[in-house]
C-alpha positions in Angstrom: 0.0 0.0 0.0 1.1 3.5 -0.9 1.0 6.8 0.2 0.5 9.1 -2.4 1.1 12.8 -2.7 -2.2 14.9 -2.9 -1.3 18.8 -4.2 -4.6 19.4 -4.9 -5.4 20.8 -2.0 -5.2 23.5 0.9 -3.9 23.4 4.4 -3.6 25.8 7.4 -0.8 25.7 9.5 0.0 27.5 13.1 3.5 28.9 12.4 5.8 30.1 15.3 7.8 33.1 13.8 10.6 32.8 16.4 11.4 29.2 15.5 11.7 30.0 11.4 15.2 30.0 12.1 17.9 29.1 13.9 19.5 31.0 17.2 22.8 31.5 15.1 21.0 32.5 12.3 22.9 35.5 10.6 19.4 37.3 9.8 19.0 37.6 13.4 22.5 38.9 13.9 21.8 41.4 11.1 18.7 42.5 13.3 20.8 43.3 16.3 23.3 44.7 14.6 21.1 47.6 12.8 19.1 47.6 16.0 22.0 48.8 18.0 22.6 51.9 15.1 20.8 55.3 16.3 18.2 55.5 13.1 16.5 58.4 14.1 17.4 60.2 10.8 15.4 57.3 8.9 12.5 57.7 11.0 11.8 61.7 11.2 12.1 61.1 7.0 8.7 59.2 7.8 5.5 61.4 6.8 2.9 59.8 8.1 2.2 59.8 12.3 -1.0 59.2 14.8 -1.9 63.3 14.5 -1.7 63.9 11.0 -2.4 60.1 9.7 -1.6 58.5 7.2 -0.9 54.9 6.1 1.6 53.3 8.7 5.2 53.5 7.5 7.4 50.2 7.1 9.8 50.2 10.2 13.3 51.7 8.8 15.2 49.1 10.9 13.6 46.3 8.9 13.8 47.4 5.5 17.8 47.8 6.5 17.7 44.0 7.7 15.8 42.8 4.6 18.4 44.8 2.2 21.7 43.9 3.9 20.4 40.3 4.7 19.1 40.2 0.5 22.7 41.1 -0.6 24.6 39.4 1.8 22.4 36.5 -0.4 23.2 38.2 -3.4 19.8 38.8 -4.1 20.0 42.6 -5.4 16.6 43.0 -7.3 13.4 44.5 -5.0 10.7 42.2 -6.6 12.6 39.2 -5.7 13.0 40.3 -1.8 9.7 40.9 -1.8 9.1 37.5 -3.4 11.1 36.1 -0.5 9.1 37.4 1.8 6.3 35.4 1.2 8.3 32.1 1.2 11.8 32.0 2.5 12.0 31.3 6.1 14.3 33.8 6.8 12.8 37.0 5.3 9.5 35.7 7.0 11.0 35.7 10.2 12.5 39.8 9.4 9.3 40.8 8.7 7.1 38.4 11.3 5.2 37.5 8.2 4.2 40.4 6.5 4.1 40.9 2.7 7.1 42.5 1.7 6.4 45.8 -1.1 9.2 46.0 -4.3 8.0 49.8 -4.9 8.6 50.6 -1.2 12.2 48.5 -1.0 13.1 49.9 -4.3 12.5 53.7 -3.4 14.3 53.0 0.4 17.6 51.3 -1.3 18.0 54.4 -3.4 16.3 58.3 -1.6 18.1 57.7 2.1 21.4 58.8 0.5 22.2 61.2 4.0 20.6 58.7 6.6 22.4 55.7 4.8 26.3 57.4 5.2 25.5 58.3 8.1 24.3 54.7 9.2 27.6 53.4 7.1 29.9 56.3 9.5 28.4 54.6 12.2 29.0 50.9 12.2 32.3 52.5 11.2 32.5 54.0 15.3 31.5 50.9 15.9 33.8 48.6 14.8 36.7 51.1 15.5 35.4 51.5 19.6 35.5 47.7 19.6 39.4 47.5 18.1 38.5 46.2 14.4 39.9 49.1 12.4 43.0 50.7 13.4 44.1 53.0 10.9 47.7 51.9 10.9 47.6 50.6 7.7 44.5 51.2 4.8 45.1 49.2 1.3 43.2 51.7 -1.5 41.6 49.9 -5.1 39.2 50.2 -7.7 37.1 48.0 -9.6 35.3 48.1 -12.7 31.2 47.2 -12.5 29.1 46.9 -15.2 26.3 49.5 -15.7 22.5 48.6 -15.9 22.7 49.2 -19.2 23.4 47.1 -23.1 25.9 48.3 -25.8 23.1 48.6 -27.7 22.1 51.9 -26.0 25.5 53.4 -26.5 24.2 56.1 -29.2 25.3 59.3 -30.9 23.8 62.4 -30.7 21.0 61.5 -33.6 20.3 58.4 -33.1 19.3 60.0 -28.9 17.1 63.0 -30.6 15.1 60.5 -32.6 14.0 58.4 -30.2 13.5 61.6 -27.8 11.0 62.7 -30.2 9.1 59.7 -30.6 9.3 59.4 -26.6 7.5 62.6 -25.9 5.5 61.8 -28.8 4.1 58.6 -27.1 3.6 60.7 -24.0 1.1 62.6 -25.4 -0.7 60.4 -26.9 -1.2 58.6 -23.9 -3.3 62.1 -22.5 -5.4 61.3 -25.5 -9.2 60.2 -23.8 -9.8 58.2 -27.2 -7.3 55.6 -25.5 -9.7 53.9 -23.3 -9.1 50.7 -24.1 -6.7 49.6 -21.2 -7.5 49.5 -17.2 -6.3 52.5 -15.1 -3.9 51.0 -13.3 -2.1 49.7 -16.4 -2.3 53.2 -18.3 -0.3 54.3 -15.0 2.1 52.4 -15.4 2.8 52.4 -18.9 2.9 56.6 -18.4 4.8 56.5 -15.7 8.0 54.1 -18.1 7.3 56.5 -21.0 7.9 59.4 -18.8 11.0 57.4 -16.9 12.2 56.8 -20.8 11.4 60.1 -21.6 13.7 61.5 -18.7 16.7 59.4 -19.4 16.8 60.4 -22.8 16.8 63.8 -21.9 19.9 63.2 -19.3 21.5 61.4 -22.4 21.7 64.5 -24.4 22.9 66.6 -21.1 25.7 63.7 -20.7 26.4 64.0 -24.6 26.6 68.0 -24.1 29.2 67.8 -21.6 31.7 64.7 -23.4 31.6 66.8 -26.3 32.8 69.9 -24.3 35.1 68.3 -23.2 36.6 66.6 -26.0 36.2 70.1 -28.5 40.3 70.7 -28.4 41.3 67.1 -28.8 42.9 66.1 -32.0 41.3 63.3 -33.8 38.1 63.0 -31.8 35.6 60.6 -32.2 32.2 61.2 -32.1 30.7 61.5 -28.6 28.1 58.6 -27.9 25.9 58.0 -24.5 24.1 55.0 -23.2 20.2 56.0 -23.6 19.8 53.4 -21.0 22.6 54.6 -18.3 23.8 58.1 -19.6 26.2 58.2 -16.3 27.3 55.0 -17.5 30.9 55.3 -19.3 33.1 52.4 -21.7 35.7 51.0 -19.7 37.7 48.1 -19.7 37.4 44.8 -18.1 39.5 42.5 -16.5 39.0 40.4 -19.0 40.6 42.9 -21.8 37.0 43.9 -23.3 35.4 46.6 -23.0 31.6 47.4 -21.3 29.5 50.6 -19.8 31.0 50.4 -16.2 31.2 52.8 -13.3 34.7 52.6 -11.4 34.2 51.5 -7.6 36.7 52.8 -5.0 37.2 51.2 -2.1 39.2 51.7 0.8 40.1 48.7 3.2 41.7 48.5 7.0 44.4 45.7 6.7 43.9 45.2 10.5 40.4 42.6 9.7 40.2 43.6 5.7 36.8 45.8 7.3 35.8 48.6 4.3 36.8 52.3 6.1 36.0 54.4 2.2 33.5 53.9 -0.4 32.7 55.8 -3.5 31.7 55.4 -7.3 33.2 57.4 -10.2 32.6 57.9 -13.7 36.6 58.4 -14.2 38.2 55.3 -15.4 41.6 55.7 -14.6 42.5 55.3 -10.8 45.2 57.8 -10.5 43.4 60.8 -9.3 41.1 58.8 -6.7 43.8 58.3 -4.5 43.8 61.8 -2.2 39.8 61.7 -2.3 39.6 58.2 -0.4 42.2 59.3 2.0 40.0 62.7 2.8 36.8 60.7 2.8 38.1 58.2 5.8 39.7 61.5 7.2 36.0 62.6 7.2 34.1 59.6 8.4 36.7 58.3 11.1 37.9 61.9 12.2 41.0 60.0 11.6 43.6 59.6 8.4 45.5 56.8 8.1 48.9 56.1 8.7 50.3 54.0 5.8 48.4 53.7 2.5 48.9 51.2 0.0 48.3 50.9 -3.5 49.1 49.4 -6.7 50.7 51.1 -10.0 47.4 53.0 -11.3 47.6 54.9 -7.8 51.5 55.6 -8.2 52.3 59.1 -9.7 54.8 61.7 -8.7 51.7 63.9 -7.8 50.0 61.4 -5.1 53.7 60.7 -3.7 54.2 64.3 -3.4 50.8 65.1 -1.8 51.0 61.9 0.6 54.5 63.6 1.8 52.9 67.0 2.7 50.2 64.7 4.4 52.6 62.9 6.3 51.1 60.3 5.2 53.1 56.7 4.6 52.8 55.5 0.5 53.8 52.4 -0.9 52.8 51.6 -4.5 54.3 49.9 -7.5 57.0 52.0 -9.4 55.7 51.0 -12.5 57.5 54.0 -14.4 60.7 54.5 -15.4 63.1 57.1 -14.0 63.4 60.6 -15.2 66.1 61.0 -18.8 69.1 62.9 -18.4 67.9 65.6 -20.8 64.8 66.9 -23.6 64.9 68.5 -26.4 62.7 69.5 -29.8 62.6 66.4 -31.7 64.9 66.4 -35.0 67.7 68.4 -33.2 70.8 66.3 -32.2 69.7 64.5 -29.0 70.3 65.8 -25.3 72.2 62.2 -24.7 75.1 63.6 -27.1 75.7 66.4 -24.6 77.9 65.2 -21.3 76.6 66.6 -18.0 79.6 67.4 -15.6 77.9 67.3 -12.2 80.9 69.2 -10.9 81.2 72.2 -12.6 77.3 71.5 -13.4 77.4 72.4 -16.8 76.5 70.3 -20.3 79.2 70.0 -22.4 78.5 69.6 -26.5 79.9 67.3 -29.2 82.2 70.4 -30.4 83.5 70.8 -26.9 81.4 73.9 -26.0 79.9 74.7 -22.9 76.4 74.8 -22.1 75.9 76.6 -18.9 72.6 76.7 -16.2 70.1 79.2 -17.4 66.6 78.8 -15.3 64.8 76.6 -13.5 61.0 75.5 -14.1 58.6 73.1 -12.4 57.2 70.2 -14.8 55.6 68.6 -13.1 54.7 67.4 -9.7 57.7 65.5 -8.2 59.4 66.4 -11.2 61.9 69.6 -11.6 63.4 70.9 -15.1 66.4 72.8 -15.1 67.5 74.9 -18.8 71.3 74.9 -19.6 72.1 76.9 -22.7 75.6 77.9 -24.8 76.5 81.3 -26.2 74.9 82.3 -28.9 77.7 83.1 -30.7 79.8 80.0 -30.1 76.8 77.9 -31.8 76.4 80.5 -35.0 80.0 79.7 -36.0 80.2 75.9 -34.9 79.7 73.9 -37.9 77.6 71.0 -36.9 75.1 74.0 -36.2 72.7 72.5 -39.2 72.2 69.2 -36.9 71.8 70.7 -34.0 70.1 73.9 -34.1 69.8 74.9 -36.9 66.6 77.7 -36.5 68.4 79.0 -33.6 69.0 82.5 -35.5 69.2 85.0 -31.6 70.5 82.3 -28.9 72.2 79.0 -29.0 71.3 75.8 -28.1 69.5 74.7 -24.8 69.1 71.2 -23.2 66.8 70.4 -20.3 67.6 68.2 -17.2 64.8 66.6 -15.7 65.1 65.5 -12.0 62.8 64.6 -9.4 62.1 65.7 -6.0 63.2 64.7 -2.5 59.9 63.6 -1.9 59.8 61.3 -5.3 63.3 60.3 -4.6 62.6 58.9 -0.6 60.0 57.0 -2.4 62.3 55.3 -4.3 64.9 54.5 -2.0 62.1 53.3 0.6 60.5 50.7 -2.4 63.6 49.3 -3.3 63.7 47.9 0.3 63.0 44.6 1.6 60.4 45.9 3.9 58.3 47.9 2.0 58.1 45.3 -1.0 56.9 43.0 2.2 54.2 45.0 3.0 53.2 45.9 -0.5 52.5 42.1 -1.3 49.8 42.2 1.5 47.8 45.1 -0.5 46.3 41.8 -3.1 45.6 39.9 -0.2 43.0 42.6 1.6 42.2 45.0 -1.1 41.2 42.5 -3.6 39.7 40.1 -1.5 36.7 43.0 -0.8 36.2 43.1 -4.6 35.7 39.5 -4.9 33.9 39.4 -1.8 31.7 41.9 -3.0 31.1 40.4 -6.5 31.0 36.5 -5.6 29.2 36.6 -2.7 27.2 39.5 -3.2 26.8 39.0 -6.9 27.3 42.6 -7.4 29.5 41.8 -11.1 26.2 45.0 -12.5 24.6 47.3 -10.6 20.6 46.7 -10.4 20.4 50.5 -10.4 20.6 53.5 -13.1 22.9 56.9 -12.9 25.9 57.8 -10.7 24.0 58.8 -7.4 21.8 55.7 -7.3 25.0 53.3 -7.8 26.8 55.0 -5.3 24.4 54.0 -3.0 23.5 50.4 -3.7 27.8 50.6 -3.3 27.4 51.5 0.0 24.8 49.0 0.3 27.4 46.5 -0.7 30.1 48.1 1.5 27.4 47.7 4.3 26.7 44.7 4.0 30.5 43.3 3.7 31.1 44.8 7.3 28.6 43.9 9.0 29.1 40.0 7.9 32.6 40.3 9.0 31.9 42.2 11.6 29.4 38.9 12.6 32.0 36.9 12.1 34.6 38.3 14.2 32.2 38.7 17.3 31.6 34.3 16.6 35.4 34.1 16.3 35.8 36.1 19.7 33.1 33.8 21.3 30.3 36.9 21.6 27.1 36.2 20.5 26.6 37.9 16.7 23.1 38.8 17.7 23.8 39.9 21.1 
């Protein structure tokens, strides 16, 4: 005799909330966590109250929970949290079985920019009153993640006009009281993504207004293009080699417990000038700066050694770049390596035996110095290798430059070429990286689930969020303290 399985039908079941899941579950630890944060900036942002009325707000402390415990499942997409909340044992539990909203988790991930730093500067205190960031040493890196947004959207400035046109076209037409064949409800919404469309093709052309700005004095331009989808969005490459619509992600990370101290997003795809920003943005959070930052060659120019040393700030990075030449000159003349520089006497002597002596000195560059030696004027008019050398030189004689770098550039060097520093240099893949894979394994966050540079920034910090308070969890278990405690 066998049992057979009967779906068609319906049960009702009693169903203790608190026994959902486990005592060491992390969604409880999450719960704790945010419930120990002072969120009174989330809650005077809610409109409704007993005087004035209104329809009761979801509590800010739980729609926190359901988005850091959602990503630290690398679920990052509001309809499927709220799908989980009818199902999954664990979002059940967070919100003691109540139907989850997308529009209301969807607008809350993205218009608490404020409340949400703040909450991130706080878990920050946090962790630095219990001894998990120090400070002594923060690794800095960037990584590339993909926009919410196709090539196919990456347009030029016609291609964006005509479909602007048809777009405001089709949104009046849908004023039109003719058009009665579709419920209320769905005529909202389909206004509401024509004027969404609408919008972002409008930001597209701003976005195509300012590349083209920006690119009027280059030589060989191309044609500016935008994503209609993403205008924020910009091409940059992968780690792969190709190439996608990406935003740049900088984060900061304490090497003490690899916790995230800096966050930010930027449209700028080299790395170079986000160096000085991170270290003023955990100046600014942790009322602190660090005390040794390391990063790798993108991060490593004259300019961010130089401004680290007025800091007093410790830098290690990869001298990826070779050392300065011994001389510059206009191309086609006989080359500054055929003149001899006698230290000594500190003058440049020429191929005909001449004397070029110091004329003026003139800053580059950051880090870098240039210093002018010329000859007489009348010694090069009567020298006969004149035609290789100089030969438009018709009121002064020939000049050769001497590049050398500062004391600043030149400690760096010396310090790098050291056993110690290329020790401690080594550790920056170890931390730094590990965040980025942390971040986009375990988070899933390889695209952003949002549109345009503010938005991103914050499901970033969502991410950042997230990542400390999981390790922060897990440091507490490793300590034997309760995580939810």
């Amino acid at each position: 005799m066998i049992r057979h399985v009967n779906r068609q039908q319906m049960s009702w079941r009693a169903v203790d909330v608190e026994r959902l899941i486990g005592e060491d579950h992390s969604a409880r630890a999450i719960w704790s966590l945010v419930g120990r944060m002072d969120l009174r900036a989330f809650y005077r942002a809610i409109d409704s109250n007993a005087e004035e009325g209104g329809r009761p707000a979801f509590d800010p402390q739980l729609l926190i929970s359901l988005w850091v415990y959602a990503y630290s499942q690398g679920i990052g997409s509001a309809r499927e949290v709220a799908r989980r909340c009818e199902y999954d044992p664990a979002f059940q539990w967070l919100t003691g079985l109540q139907e989850g909203n997308y529009h209301t988790l969807a607008d809350f991930r993205v218009e608490r920019q404020k409340e949400l730093d703040e909450l991130f500067t706080q878990v920050l205190a946090a962790l630095s009153k219990e001894g998990l960031i120090t400070l002594e040493q923060v690794m800095q890196d960037g990584t590339k993640i993909k926009a919410l947004a196709s090539t196919r959207s990456y347009q030029r400035e016609g291609t964006i006009q005509g479909h602007l046109e048809r777009a405001r076209q089709r949104v009046e037409e849908l004023g039109d009281p003719r058009n009665e064949e579709a419920s209320p409800k769905a005529k909202q919404a389909q206004a509401r993504a024509q004027h969404e469309q609408q919008e972002r093709l409008e930001c597209a052309l701003e976005e195509l207004q300012k590349l083209q700005a920006r690119k009027s004095g280059e030589k060989g331009k191309r044609e500016a293009r935008v994503s209609t989808s993403d205008p924020q969005a910009r091409v940059m490459r992968q780690s792969d080699g190709g190439l996608a619509l990406s935003y740049n992600a900088q984060i900061s990370t304490d090497a003490a417990h690899g916790l995230i101290v800096g966050v930010a997003v930027t449209q700028a795809a080299e790395d170079s000038a986000q160096l000085l920003p991170a270290v003023e943005r955990i100046e600014e959070r942790l009322e602190k700066k660090p005390q040794q930052i390391v990063a790798d060659g993108g991060y490593t120019t004259r300019d961010n050694i130089e401004q680290a040393a007025k800091r007093e700030i410790d830098f290690l990075g990869s001298m990826n770049w070779e050392g300065v030449p011994s001389g510059t000159s206009t191309p086609n003349r006989l080359p500054p390596s055929a003149f001899v520089y006698d230290r000594e006497r500190d003058v440049y002597v020429c191929p005909a035996g001449q004397l070029l002596r110091y004329d003026c000195r003139h800053t580059k560059a950051a880090g870098l110095v240039m210093y002018r030696y010329s000859a007489e004027m009348h010694n090069c008019q009567s020298c006969a290798r004149k035609p290789q050398c100089c030969p438009e030189n018709q009121k002064r004689g020939r000049s050769v430059m001497r590049l050398e770098e500062s004391a600043a550039v030149l400690a760096f060097r010396q310090k790098m070429a050291t056993d110690g520093a290329q020790a401690q240099y080594r550790r920056r893949s170890r931390v730094a990286e590990f965040c980025h894979a942390w971040i986009k394994s375990k988070l899933g966050l390889r695209q952003f689930h949002v549109r345009g540079l503010v938005k991103v920034q914050m499901e970033m910090l969502w991410a950042c969020l997230t990542h400390n308070l999981q390790h922060w969890i897990r440091l507490r278990r490793l300590q034997g303290e309760p995580a939810s405690g």
